[in-house]
N, C-alpha and C positions, 0 to 999 in steps of 0.2 A: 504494500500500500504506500501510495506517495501523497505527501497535502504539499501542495501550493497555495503562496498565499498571493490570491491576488488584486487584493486591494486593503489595506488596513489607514484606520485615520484613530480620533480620539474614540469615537464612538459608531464606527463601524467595521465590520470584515467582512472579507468576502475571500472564500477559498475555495481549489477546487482538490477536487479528494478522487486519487487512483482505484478502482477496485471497490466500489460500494457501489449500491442498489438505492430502491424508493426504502427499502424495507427500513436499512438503519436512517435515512435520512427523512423519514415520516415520525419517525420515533425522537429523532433530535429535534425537529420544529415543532410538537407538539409540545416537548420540555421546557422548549425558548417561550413558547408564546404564550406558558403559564408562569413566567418568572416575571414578575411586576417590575422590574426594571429595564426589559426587555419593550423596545417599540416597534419591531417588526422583526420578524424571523423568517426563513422560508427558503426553499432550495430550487434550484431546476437543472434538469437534465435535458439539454439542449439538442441530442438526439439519441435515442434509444439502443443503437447500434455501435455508437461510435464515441458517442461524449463523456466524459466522467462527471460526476454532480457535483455541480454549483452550490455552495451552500453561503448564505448572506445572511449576519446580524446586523442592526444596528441598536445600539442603548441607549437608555433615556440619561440627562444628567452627566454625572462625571464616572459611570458604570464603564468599567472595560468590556467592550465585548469579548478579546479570549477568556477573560474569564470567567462569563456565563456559559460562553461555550464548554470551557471544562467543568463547570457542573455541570452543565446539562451531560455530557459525555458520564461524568461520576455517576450522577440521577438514572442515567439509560443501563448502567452496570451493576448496579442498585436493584435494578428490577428485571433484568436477567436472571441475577442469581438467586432472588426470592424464587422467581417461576420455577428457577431448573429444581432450587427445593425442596417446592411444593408439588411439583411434578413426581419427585422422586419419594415424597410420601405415599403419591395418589398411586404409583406403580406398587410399589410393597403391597401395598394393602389387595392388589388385585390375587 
């Protein structure tokens, strides 16, 4: 996996990310755009076949964006490892 960054200001980024899907990056703008210091989150994949996903914060105030980015990143691994958990109680017991 490669991140580029390609755009960063006081309170914006924009990176693009080698090797990911909608999957993990539906899961990170949903993180974004429940953290109240976040103004807009949101990614795009410019073409399905070929492009890697765009992923763009900006934040409100004097917030860093990579740093919401890395909770949310922390938040998304958080709740991976609850599922695989709770998954792996759900299987025991079958």
């Amino acid at each position: 996996m490669k991140i580029k960054v390609l755009k960063e200001t006081s309170n914006e980024l924009k990176i693009e990310v080698e090797g990911i899907g909608h999957t993990l990056c539906n899961i990170l703008q949903k993180i974004l755009s429940e953290d109240e210091n976040v103004d807009l989150a949101g990614y795009d994949i410019p073409h399905p076949l070929a492009s890697n996903p765009i992923i763009y914060v900006r934040t409100k105030e004097k917030t860093k964006p990579r740093e919401v980015l890395l909770k949310a990143i922390k938040t998304a691994q958080n709740i991976n490892e609850e599922f695989r958990e709770e998954l792996e109680k759900a299987i025991k017991k079958t």
